[in-house]
CHARMM-style PDB file with segment names, atoms N, HN, CA, C and O in Angstrom:
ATOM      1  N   UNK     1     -58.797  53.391  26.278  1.00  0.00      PROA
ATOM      2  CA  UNK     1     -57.729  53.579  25.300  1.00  0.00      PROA
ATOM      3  C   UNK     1     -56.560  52.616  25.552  1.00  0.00      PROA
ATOM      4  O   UNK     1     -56.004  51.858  24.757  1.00  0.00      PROA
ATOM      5  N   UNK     2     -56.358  52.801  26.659  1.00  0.00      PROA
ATOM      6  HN  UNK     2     -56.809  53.417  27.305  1.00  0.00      PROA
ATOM      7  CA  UNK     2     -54.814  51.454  27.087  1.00  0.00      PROA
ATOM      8  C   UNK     2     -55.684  50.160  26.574  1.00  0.00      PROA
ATOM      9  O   UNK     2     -54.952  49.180  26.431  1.00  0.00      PROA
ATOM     10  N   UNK     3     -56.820  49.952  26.315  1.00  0.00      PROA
ATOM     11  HN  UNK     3     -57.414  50.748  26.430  1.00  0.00      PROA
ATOM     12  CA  UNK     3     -56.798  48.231  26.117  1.00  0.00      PROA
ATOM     13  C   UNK     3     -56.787  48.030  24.719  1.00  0.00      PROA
ATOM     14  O   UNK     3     -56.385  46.933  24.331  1.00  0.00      PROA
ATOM     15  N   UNK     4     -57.226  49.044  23.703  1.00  0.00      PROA
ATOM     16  HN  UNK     4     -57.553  49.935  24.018  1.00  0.00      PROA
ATOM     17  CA  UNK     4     -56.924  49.151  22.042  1.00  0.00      PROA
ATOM     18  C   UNK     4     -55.375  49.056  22.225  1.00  0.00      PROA
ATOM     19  O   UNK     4     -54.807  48.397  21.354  1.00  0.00      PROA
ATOM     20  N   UNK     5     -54.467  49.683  23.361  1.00  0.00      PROA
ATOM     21  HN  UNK     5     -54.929  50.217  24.069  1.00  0.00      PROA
ATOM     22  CA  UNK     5     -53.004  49.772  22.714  1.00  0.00      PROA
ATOM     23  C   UNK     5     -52.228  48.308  23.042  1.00  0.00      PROA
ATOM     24  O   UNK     5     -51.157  47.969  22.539  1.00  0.00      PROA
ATOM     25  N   UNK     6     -52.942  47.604  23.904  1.00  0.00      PROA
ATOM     26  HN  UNK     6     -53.812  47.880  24.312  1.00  0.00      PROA
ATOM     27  CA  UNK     6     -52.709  46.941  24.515  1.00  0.00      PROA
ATOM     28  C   UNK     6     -52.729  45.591  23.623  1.00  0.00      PROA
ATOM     29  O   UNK     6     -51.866  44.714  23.577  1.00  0.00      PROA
ATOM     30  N   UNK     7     -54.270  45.694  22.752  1.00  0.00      PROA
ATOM     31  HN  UNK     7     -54.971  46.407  22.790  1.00  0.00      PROA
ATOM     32  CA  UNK     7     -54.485  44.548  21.657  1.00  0.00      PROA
ATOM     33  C   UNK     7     -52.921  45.184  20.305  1.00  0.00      PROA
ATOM     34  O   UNK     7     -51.990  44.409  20.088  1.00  0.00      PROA
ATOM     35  N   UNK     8     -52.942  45.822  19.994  1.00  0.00      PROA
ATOM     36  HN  UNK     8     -53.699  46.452  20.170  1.00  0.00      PROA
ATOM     37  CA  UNK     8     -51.822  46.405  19.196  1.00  0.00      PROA
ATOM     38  C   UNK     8     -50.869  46.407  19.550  1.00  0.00      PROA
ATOM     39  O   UNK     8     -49.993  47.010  18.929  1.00  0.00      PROA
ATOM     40  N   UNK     9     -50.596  45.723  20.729  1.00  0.00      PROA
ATOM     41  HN  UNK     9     -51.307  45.233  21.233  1.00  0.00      PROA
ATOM     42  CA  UNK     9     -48.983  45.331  21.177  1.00  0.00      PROA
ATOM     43  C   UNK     9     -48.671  44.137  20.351  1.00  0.00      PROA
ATOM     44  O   UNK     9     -47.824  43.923  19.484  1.00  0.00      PROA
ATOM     45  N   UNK    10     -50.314  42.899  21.282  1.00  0.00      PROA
ATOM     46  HN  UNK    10     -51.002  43.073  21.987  1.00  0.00      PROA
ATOM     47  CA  UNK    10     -50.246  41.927  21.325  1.00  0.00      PROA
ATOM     48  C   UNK    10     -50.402  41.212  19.697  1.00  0.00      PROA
ATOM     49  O   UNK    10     -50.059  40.081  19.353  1.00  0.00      PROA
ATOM     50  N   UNK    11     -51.029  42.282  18.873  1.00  0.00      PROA
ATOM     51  HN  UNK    11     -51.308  43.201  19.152  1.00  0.00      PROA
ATOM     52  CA  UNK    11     -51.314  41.810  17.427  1.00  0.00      PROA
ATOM     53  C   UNK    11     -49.688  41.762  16.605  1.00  0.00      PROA
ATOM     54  O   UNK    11     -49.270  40.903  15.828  1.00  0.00      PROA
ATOM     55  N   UNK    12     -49.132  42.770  17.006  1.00  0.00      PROA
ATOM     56  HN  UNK    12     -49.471  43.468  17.637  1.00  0.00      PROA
ATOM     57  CA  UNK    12     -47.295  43.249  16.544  1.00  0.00      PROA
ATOM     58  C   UNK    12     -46.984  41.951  16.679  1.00  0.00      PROA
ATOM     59  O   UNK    12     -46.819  41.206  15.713  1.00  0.00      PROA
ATOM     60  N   UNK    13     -46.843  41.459  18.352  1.00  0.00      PROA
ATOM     61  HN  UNK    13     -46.977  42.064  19.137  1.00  0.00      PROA
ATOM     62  CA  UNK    13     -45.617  40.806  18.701  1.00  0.00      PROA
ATOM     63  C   UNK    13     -46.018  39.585  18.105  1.00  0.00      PROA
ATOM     64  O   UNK    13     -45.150  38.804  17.716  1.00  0.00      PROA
ATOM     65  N   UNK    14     -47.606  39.235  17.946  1.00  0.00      PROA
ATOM     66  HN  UNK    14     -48.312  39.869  18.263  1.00  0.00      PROA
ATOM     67  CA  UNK    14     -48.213  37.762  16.803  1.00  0.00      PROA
ATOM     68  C   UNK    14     -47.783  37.842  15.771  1.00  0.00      PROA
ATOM     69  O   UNK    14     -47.688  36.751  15.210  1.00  0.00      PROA
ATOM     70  N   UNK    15     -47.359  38.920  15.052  1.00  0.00      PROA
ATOM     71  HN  UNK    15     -47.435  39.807  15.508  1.00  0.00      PROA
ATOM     72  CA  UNK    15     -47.001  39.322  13.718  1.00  0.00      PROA
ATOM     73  C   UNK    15     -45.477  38.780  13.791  1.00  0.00      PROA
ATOM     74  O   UNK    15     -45.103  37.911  13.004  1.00  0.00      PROA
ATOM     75  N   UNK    16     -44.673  39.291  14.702  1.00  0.00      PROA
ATOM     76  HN  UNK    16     -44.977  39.997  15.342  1.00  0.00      PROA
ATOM     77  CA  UNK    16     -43.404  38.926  14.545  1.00  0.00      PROA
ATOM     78  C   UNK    16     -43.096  37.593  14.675  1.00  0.00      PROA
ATOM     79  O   UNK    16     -42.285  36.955  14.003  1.00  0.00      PROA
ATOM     80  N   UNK    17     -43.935  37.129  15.769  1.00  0.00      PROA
ATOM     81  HN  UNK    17     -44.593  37.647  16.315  1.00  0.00      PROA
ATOM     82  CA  UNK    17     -43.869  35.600  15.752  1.00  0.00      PROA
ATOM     83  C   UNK    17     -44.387  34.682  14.948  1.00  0.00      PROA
ATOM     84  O   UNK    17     -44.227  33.464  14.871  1.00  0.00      PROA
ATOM     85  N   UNK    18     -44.999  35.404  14.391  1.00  0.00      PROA
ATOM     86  HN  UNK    18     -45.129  36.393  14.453  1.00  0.00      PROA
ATOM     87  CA  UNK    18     -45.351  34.669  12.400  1.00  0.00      PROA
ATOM     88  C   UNK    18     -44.569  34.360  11.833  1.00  0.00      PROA
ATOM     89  O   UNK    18     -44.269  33.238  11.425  1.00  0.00      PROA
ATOM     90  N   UNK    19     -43.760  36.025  11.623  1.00  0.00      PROA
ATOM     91  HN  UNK    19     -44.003  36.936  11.955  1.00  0.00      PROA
ATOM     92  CA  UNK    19     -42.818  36.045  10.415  1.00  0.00      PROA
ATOM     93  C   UNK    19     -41.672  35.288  11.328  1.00  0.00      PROA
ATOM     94  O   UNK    19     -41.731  34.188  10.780  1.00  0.00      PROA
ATOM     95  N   UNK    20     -40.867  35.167  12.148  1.00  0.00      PROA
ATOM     96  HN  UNK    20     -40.819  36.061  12.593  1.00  0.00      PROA
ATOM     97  CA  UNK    20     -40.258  34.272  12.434  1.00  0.00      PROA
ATOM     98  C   UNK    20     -40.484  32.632  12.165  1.00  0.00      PROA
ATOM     99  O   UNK    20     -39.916  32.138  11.191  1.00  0.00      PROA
ATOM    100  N   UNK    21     -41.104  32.004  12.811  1.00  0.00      PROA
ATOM    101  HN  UNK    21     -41.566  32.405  13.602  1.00  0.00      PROA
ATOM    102  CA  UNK    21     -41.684  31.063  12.303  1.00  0.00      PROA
ATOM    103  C   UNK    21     -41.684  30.745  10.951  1.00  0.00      PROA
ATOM    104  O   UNK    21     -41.031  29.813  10.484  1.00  0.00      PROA
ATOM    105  N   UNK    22     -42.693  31.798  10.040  1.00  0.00      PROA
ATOM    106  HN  UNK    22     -43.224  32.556  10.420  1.00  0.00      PROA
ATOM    107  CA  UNK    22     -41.853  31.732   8.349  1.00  0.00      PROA
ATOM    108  C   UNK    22     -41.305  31.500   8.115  1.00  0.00      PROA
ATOM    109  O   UNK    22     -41.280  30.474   7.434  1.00  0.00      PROA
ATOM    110  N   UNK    23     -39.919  32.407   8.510  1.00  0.00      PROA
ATOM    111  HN  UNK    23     -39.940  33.240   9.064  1.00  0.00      PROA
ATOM    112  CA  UNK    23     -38.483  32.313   8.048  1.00  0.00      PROA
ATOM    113  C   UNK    23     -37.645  30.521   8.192  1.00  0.00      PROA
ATOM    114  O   UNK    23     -36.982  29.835   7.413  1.00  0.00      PROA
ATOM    115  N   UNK    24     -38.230  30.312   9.869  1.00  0.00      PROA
ATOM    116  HN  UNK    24     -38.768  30.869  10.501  1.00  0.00      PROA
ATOM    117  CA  UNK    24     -37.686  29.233  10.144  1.00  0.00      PROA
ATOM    118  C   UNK    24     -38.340  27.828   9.417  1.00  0.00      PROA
ATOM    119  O   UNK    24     -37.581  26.880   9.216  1.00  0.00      PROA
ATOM    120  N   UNK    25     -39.600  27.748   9.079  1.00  0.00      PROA
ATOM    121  HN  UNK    25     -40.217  28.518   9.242  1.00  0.00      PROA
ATOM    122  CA  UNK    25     -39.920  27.161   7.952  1.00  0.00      PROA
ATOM    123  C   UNK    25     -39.435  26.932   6.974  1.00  0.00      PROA
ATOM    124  O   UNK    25     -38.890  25.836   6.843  1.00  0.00      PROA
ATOM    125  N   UNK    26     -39.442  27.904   5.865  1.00  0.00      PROA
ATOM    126  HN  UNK    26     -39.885  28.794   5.971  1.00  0.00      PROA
ATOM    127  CA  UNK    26     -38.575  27.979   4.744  1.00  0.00      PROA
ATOM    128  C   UNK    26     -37.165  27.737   4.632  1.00  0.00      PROA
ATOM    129  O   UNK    26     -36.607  27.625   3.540  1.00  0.00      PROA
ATOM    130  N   UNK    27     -36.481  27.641   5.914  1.00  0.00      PROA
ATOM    131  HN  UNK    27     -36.934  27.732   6.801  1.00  0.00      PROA
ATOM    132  CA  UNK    27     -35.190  27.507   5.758  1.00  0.00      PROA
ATOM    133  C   UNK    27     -35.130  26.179   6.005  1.00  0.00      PROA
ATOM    134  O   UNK    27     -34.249  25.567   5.402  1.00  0.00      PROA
ATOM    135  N   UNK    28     -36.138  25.314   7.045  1.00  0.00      PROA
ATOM    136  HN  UNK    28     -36.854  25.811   7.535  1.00  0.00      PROA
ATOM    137  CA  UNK    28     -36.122  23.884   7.102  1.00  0.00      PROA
ATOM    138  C   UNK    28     -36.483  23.310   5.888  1.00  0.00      PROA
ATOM    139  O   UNK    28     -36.132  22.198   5.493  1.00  0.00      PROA
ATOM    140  N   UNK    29     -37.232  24.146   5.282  1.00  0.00      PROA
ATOM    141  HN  UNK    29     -37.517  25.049   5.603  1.00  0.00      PROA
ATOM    142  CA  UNK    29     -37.746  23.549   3.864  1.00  0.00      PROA
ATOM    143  C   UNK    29     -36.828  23.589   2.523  1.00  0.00      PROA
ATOM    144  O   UNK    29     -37.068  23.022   1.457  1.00  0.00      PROA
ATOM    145  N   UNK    30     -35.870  24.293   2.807  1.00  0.00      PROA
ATOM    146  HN  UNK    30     -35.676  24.754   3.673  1.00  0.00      PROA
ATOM    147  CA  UNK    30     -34.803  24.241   1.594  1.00  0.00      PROA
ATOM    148  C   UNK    30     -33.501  23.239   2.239  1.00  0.00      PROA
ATOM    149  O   UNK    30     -32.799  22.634   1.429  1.00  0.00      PROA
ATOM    150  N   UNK    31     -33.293  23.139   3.376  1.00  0.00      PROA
ATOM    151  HN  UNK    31     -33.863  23.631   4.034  1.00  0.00      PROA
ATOM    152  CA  UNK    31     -32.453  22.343   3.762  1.00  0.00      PROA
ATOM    153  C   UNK    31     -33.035  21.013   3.619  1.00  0.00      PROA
ATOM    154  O   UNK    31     -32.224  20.208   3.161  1.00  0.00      PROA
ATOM    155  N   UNK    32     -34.601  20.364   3.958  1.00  0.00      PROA
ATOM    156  HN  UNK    32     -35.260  21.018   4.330  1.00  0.00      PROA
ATOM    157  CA  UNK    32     -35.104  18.943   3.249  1.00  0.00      PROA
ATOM    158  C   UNK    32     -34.839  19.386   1.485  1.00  0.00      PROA
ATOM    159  O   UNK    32     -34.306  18.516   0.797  1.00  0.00      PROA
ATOM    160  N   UNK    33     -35.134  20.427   0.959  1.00  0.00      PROA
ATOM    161  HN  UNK    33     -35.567  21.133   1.519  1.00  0.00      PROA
ATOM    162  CA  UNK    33     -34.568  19.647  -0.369  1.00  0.00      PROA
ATOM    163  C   UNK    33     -33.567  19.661  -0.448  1.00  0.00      PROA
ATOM    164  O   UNK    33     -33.077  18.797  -1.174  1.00  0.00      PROA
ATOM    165  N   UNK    34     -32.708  20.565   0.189  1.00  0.00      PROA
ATOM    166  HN  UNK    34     -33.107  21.267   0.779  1.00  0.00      PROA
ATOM    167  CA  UNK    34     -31.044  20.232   0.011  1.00  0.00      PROA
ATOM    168  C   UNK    34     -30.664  18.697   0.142  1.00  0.00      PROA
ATOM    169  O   UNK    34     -29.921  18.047  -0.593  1.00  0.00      PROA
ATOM    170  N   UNK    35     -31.287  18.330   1.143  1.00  0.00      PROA
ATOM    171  HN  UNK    35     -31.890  18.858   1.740  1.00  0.00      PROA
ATOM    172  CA  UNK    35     -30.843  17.152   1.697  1.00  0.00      PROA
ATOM    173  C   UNK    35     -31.610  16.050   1.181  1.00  0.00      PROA
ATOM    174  O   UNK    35     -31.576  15.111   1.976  1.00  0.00      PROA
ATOM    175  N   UNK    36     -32.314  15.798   0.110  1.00  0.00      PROA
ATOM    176  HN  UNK    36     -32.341  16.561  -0.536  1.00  0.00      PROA
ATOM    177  CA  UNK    36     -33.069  15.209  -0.569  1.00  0.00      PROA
ATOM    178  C   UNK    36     -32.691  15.209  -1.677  1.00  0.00      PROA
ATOM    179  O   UNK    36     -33.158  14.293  -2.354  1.00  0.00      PROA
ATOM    180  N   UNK    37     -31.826  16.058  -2.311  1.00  0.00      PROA
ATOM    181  HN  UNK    37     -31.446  16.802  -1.761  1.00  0.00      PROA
ATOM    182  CA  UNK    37     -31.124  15.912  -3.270  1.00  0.00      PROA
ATOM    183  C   UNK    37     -30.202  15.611  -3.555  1.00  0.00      PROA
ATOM    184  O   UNK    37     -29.879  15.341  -4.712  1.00  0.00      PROA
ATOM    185  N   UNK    38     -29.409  15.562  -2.459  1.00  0.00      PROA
ATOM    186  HN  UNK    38     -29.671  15.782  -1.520  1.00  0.00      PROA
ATOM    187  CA  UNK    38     -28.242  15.247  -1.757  1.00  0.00      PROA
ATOM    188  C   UNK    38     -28.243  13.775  -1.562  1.00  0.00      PROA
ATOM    189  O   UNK    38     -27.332  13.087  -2.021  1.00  0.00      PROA
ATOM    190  N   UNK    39     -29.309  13.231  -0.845  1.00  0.00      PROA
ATOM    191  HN  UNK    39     -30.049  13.790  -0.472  1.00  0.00      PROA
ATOM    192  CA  UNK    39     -29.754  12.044  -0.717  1.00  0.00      PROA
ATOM    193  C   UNK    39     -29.930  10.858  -1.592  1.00  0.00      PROA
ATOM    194  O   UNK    39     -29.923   9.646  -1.378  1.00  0.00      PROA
ATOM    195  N   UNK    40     -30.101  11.652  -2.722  1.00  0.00      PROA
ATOM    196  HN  UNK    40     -30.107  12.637  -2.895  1.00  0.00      PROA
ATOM    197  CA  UNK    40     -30.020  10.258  -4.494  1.00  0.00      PROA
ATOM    198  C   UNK    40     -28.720   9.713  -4.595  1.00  0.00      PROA
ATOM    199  O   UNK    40     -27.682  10.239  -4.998  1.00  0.00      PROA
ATOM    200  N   UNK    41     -29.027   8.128  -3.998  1.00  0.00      PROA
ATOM    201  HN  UNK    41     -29.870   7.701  -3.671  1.00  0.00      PROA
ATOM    202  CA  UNK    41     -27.503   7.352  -4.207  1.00  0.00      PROA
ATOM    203  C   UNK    41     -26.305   7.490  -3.248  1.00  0.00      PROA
ATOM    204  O   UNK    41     -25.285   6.825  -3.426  1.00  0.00      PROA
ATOM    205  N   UNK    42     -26.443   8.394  -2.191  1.00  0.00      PROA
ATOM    206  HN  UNK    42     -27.272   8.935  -2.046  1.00  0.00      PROA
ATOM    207  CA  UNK    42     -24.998   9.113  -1.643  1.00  0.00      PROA
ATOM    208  C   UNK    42     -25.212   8.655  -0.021  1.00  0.00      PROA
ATOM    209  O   UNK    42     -24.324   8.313   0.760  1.00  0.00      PROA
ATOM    210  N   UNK    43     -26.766   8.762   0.256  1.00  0.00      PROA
ATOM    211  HN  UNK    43     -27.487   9.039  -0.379  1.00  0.00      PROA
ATOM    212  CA  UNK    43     -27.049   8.611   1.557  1.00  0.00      PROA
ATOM    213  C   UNK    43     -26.096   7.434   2.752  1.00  0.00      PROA
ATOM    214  O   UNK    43     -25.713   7.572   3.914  1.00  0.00      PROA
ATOM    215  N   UNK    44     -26.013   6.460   1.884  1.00  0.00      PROA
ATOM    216  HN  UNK    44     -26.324   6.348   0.941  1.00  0.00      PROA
ATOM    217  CA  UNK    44     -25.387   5.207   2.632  1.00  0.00      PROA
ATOM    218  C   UNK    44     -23.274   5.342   3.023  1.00  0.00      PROA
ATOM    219  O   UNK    44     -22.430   4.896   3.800  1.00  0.00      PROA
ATOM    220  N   UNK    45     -23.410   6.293   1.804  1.00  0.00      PROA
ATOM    221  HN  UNK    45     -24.096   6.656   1.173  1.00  0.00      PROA
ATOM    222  CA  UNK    45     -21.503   6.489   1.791  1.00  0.00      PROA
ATOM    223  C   UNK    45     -21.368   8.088   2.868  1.00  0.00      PROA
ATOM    224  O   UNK    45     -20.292   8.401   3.378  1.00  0.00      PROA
ATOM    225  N   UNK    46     -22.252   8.667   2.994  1.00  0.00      PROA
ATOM    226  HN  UNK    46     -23.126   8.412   2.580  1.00  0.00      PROA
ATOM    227  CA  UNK    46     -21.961   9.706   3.836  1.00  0.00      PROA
ATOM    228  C   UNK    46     -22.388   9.779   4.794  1.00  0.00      PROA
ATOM    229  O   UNK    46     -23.359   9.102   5.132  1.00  0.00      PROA
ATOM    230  N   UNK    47     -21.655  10.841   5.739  1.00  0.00      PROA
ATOM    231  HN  UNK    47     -20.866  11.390   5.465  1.00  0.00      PROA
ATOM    232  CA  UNK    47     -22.388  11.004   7.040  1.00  0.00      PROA
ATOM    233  C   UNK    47     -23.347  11.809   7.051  1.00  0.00      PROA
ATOM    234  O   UNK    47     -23.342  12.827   6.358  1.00  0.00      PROA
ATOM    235  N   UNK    48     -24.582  11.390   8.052  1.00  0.00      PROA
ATOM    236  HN  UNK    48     -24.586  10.564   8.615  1.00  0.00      PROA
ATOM    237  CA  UNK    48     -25.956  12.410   7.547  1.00  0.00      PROA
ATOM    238  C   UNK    48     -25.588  13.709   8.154  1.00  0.00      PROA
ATOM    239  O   UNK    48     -26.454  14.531   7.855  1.00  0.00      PROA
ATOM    240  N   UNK    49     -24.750  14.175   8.812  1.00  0.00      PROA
ATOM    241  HN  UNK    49     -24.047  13.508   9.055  1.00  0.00      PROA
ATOM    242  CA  UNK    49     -24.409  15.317   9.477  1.00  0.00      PROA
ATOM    243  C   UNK    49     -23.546  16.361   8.269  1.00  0.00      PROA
ATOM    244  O   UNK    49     -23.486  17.591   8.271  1.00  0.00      PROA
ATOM    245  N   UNK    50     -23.008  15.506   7.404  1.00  0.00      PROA
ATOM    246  HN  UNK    50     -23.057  14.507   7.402  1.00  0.00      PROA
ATOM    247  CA  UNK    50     -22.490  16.496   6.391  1.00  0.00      PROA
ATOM    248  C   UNK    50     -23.869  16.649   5.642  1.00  0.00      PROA
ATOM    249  O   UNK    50     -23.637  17.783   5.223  1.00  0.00      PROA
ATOM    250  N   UNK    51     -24.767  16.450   5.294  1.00  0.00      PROA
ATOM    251  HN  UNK    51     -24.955  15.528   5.635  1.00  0.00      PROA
ATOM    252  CA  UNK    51     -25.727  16.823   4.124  1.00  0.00      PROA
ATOM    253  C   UNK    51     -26.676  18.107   4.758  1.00  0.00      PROA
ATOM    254  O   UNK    51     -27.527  18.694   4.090  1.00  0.00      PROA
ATOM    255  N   UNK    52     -26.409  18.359   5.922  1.00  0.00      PROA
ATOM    256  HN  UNK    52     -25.717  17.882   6.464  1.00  0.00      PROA
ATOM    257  CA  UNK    52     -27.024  19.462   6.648  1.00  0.00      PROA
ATOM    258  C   UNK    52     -26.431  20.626   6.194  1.00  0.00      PROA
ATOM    259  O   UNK    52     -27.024  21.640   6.560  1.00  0.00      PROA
ATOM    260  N   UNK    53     -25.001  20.880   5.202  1.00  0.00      PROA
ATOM    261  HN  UNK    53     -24.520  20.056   4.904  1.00  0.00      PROA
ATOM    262  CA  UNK    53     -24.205  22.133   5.363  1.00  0.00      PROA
ATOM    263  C   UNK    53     -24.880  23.139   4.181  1.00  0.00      PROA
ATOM    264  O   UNK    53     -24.874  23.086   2.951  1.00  0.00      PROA
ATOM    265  N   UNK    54     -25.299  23.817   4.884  1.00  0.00      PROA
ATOM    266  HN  UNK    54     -25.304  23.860   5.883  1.00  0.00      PROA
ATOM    267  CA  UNK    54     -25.530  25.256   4.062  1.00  0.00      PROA
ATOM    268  C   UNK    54     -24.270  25.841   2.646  1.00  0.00      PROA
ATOM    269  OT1 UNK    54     -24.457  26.904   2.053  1.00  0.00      PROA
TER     270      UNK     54
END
């Protein structure tokens, strides 16, 4: 019985480290289009550290 609870720890904590990962995906992925849109024409007059701002 402890080694079924044991895989059901380990399946959770894969789960969470999915959905993390997800999250952190998608948020890199809206900040490249932020910053890709941002990027038409403007890139050369600004600093690339401002096109990062949320």
């Amino acid at each position: 019985m402890s080694h079924l609870h044991t895989y059901l720890d380990l399946a959770e904590s894969l789960n969470n480290i999915w959905k993390y990962l997800k999250e952190r995906v998608e948020i890199l992925d809206r900040l490249e289009w932020k910053s890709l849109n941002l990027d038409r024409g403007i890139r050369k007059k600004q600093n690339p550290y401002q096109i990062i701002q949320l």
